[in-house]
N, C-alpha and C positions, 0 to 999 in steps of 0.2 A: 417891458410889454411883450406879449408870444407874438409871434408875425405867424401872421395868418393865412391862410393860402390863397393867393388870388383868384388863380384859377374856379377858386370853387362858392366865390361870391354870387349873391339872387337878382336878378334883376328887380329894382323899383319896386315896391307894392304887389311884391309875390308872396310876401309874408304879411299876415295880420300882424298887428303891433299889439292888441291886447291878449295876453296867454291867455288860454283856454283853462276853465274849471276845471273842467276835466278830459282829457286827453280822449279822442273820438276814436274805438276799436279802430285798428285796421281792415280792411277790406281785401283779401285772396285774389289775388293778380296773376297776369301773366303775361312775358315780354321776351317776341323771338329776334334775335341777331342773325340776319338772315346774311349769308355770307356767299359770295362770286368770286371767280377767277377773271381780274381785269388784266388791262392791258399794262399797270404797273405793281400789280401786288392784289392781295385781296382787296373785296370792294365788300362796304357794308352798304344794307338801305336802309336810307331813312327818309322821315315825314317831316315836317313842319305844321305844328297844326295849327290850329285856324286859332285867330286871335280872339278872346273872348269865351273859351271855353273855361268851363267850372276848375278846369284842373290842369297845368301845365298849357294852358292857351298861347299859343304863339312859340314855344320851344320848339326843337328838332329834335326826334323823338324816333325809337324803335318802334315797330307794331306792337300793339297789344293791348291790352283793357283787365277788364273786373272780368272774374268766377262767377258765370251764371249757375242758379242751383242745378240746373239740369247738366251741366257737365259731368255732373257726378255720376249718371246714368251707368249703371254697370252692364247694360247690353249693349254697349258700346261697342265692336268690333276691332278687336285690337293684335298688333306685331310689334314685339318689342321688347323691352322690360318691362316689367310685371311691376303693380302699383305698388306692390309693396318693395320691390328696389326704388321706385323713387321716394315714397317716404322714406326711406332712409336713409337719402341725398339730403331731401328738403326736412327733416325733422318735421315729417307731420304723420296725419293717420293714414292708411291705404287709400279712403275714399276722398281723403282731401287732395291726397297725390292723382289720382284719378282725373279729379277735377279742373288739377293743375295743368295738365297733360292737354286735356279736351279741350280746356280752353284758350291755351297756344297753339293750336292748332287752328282752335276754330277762327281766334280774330287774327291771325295771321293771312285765314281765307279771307277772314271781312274787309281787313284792311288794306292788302294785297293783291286778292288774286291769288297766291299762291297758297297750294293744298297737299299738307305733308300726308296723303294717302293714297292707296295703291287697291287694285283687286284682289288683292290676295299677298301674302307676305314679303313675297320680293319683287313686288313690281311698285312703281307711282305713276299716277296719273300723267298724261302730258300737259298737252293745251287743254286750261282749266276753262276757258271762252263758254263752253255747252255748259256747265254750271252755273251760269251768271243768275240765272232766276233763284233759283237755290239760296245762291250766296246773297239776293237783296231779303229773301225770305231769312236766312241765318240774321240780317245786320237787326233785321223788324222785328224779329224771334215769333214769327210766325213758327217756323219749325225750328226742333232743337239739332242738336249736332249729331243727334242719336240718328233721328229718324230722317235724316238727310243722308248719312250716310249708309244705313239699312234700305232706303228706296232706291239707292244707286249702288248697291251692293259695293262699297267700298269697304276697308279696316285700316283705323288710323293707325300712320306707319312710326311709333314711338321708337322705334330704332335710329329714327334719322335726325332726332335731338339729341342733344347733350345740353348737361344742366353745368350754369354757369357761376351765378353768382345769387345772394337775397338780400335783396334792399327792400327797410321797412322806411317811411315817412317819418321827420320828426316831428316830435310829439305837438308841436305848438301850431303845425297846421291845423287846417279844420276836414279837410279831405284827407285820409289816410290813407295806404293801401302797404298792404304785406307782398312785396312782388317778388319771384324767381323768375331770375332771366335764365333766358335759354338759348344754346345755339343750334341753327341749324343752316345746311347749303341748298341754296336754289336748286331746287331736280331738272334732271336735265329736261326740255322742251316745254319749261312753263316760262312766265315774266313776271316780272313785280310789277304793278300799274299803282295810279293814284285816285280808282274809282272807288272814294272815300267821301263823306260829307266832311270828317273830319280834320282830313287836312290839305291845306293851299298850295302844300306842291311834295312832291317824290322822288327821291334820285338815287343813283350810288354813287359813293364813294369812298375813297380809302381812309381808311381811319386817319393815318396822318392829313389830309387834306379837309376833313373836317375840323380837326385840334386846330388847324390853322386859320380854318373860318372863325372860330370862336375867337382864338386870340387876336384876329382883327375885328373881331366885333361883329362879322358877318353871318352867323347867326348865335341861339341861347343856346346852352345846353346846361341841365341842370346836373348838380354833382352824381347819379348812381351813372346817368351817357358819359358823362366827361370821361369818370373813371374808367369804367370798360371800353371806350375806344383809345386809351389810352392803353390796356390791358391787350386789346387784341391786334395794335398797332405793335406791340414788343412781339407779337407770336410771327409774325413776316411770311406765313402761311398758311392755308387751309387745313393741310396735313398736322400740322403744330398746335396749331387754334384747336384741332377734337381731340388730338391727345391730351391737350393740357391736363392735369392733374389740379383741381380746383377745390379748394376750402370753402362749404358753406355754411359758415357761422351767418346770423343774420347781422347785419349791417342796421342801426339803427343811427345816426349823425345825429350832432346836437348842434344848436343853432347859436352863433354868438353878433353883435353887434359891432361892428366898428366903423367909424367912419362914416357913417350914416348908412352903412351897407350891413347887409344879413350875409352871413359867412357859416358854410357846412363843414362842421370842423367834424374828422371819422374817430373811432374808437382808439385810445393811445397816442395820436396828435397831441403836439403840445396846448392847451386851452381844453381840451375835451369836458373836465372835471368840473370847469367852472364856466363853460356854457349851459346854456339853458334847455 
């Protein structure tokens, strides 16, 4: 019998038990690893979101959400690399990269408070607080990211990403999403907050002290968090964490059963082949 990875078992009724006809497109994502210098090593922030949601309800989760179409807005104001170095990161088109970009950024703001853009090429904003109407209009999509950031004469600062990793959903959920996570570090005189609806609490911490809530049970993480705080807990630094040299094939996991539990078994893992 393969032994299976514990770590990366689902909680309960996170998985539908009947497979789907047919596998639900995925959906253009985006998910920032927002990274601090604490008081024992790098600190990451993360969410916990709120129980009952459509999709990862009650996990501890990175910022981030769905590719609004408007993202793709090419009057977007920008510093940085050019869409087309990141489709060449993320294997997609200019304007999908584009979109990619905008909207790590944008629900980064939403989620956070914090806003990877500046006046002008080398500066960032500080205290983001004077934006707060703004950012409840970005969550409402009253205004797009374009014209938020064109009324405040800002240019999002895509220099201060780095692209990390692409997890896609396996196929036998009903909600998919095609995500690129990305890293980036808290600029200096802004904060992470938790003025979110979507989730019930906010904090940092260091990767290892995470891995360690989960293996006491204190909180969920699903397999693409597990992995990369597992990934940026071997980097033991900020400086090391954006150098990294990172491979992004997409990640797509297949799901096997055992034990009465759903198990994320990754590409070349033993069982891969004859999971579902």
């Amino acid at each position: 019998m393969v032994q299976l990875p514990e770590d990366r078992s689902l909680p309960t009724g996170f998985v539908r038990e009947t497979p789907p006809g047919q596998p639900a497109v995925p959906k253009d994502a985006a998910t920032v690893m927002l990274l601090r210098n604490g008081a024992t090593g790098p600190e990451v922030f993360l969410q916990r979101r709120v129980k009952g949601m459509p999709f990862a309800g009650g996990m501890t989760v990175f910022p981030g959400g769905g590719v609004d179409q408007r993202d793709a807005d090419a009057s977007v104001a920008w510093s940085g690399p050019d869409a087309g170095w990141w489709a060449e990161r993320f294997g997609c088109s200019p304007d999908a990269a584009r979109a990619l970009v905008c909207a790590a950024v944008r629900e980064t703001f939403e989620e956070s408070g914090v806003l990877l853009a500046g006046a002008d090429r080398t500066t960032v904003v500080g205290d983001t607080s004077r934006y707060a109407d703004a950012r409840a209009a970005l969550v409402s999509r009253e205004v797009s990211l374009a014209k938020f950031l064109a009324d405040e004469g800002l240019v999002v600062r895509a220099d201060l990403l780095r692209p990390w990793a692409n997890w896609v959903t396996p196929e036998r959920e009903p909600r998919r999403y095609d995500t690129r996570f990305f890293l980036a570090a808290l600029p200096e005189g802004q904060r992470a907050d938790a003025v979110t609806t979507e989730a019930a609490e906010a904090y940092w911490a260091t990767p290892k002290q995470v891995l360690e809530d989960f293996e006491q049970g204190r909180c969920y993480l699903l397999p693409p968090t597990r992995v990369t705080l597992s990934e940026l807990a071997e980097c033991g630094s900020l400086p090391t964490a954006f150098a990294a040299e990172r491979t992004l094939d997409k990640i797509l996991p297949k799901l096997v059963r055992r034990n009465d539990r759903w198990h994320a078994v990754l590409p070349g893992e033993p069982g891969f082949k004859e999971a579902k």
